[in-house]
C-alpha positions as CSV (number, residue, x, y, z in Angstrom):
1,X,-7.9,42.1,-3.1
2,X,-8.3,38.5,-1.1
3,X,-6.8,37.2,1.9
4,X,-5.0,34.3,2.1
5,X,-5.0,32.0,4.8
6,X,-1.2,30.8,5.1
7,X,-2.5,29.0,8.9
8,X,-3.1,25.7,8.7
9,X,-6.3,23.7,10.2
10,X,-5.8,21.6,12.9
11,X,-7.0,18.8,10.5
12,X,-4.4,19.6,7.8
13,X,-1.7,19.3,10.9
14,X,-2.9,16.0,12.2
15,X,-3.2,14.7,8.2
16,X,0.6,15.7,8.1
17,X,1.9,14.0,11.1
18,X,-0.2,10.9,10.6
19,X,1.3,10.8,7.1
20,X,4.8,11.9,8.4
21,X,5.0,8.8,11.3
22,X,3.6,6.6,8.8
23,X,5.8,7.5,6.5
24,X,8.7,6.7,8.9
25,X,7.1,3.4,9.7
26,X,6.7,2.1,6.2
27,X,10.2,3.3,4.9
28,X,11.8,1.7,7.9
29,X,10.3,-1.2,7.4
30,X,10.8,-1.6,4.1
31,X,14.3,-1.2,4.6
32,X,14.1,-4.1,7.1
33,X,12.5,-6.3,4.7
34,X,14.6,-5.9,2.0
35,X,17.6,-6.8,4.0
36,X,16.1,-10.3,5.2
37,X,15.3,-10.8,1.3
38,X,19.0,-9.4,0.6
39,X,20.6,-11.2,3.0
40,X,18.8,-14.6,2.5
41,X,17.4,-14.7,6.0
42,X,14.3,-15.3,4.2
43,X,14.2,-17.3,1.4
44,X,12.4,-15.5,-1.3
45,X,9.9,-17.8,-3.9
46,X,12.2,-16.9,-7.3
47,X,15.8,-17.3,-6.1
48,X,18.0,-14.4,-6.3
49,X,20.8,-15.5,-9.0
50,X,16.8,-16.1,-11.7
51,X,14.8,-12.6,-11.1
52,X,16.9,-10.9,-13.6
53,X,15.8,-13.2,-16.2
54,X,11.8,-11.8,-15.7
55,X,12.6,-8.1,-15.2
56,X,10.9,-7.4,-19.1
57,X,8.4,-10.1,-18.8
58,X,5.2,-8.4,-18.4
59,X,3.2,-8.8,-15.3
60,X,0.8,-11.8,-16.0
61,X,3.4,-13.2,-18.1
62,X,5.2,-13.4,-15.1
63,X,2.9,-14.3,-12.7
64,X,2.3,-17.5,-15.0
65,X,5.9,-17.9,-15.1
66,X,6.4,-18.2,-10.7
67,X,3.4,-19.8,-10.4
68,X,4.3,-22.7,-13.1
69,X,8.0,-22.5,-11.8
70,X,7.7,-21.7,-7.8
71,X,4.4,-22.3,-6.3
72,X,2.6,-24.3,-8.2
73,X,-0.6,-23.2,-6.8
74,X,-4.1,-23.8,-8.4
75,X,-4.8,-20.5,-9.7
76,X,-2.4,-17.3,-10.1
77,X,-0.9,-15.2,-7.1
78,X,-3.4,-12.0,-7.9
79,X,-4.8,-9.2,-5.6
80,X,-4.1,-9.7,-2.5
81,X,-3.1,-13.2,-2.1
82,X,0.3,-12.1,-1.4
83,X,-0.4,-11.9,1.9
84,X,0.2,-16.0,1.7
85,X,3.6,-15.4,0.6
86,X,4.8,-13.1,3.8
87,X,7.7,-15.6,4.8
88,X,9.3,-15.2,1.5
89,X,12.0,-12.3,1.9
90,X,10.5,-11.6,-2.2
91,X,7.2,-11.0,-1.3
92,X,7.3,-9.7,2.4
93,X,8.4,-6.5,0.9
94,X,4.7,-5.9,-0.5
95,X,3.7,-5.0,3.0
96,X,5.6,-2.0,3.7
97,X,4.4,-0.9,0.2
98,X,0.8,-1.5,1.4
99,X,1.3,0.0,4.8
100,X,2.4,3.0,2.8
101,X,-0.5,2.9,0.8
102,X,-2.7,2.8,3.4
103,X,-1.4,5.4,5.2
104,X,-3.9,8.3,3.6
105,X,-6.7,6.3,4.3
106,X,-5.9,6.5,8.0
107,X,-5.6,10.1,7.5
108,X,-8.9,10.9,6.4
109,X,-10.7,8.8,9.3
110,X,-8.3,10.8,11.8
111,X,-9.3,14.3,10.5
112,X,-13.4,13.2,10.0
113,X,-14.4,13.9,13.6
114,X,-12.9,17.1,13.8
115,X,-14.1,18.3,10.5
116,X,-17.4,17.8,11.6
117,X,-16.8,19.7,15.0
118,X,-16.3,22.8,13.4
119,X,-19.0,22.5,11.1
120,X,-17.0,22.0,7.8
121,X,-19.6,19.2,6.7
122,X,-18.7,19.4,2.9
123,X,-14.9,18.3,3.5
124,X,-16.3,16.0,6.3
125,X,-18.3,14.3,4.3
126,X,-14.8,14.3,1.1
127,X,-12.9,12.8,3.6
128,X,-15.0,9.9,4.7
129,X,-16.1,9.2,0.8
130,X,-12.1,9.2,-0.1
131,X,-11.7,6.8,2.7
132,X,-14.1,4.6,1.5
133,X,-13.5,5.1,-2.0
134,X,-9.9,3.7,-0.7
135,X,-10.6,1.3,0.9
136,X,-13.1,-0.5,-1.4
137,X,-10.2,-0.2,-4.5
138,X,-7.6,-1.5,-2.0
139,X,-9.6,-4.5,-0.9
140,X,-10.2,-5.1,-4.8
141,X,-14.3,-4.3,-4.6
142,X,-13.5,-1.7,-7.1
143,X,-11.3,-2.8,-10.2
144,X,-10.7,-2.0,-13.9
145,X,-9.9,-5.1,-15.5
146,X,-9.2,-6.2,-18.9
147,X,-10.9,-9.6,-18.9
């Protein structure tokens, strides 16, 4: 018969509230975006009364389509060049989205140090890989594309 550990680690306790206040953060301030793009305290780059007419476009057809219409920029509004766009109420709501996202990362660099303090060097050493391994697909080092 095994025992069960039904305690949990320090580490899995600090992981939790890091994930639960960012959690918080990220919906409340996705909440506040989407009122300034609601409310038109922002103006958003496809005007309110034409993004119905590209909800069943598919994504690069539609990135063509705001580019060619909207912003006219040189080449098309991929990875992280949204981060141009944060004064339109449209695409400030990406960065609660990636706030969210990025939560877990800041989990596993939080709970690293005291992994290693109590010797648990194989989950240590999982955490900080999944961090990186995060952060490298979220900066766009590592990418499956099509092309």
């Amino acid at each position: 018969m095994s025992h069960h550990n039904t305690q949990a680690t320090e580490e899995q306790v600090q992981y939790a509230a890091i994930l639960e206040k960012g959690m918080f953060a990220g919906l409340a301030l996705m909440i506040i975006a989407f009122a300034l793009y609601v409310l038109g305290v922002l103006p958003p780059v496809v005007p309110l009364n034409e993004i119905s007419t590209y909800w069943s476009t598919p994504v690069h057809d539609y990135l063509v389509a705001i580019n060619t219409n909207f912003l006219h920029w040189d080449h098309l509004p991929t990875g992280w060049s949204w981060m141009h766009l944060l004064g339109y109420g449209d695409f400030l709501n990406f960065l609660p989205v990636a706030i969210l996202s990025g939560v877990t990362i800041l989990c596993y660099i939080v709970i690293t140090p005291g992994l290693f303090a109590r010797k648990d060097k194989a989950m240590a050493f999982m955490a900080m890989a999944e961090a990186v391994i995060l952060t490298l697909a979220a900066s766009g080092v590592l990418s499956v594309s099509g092309h």
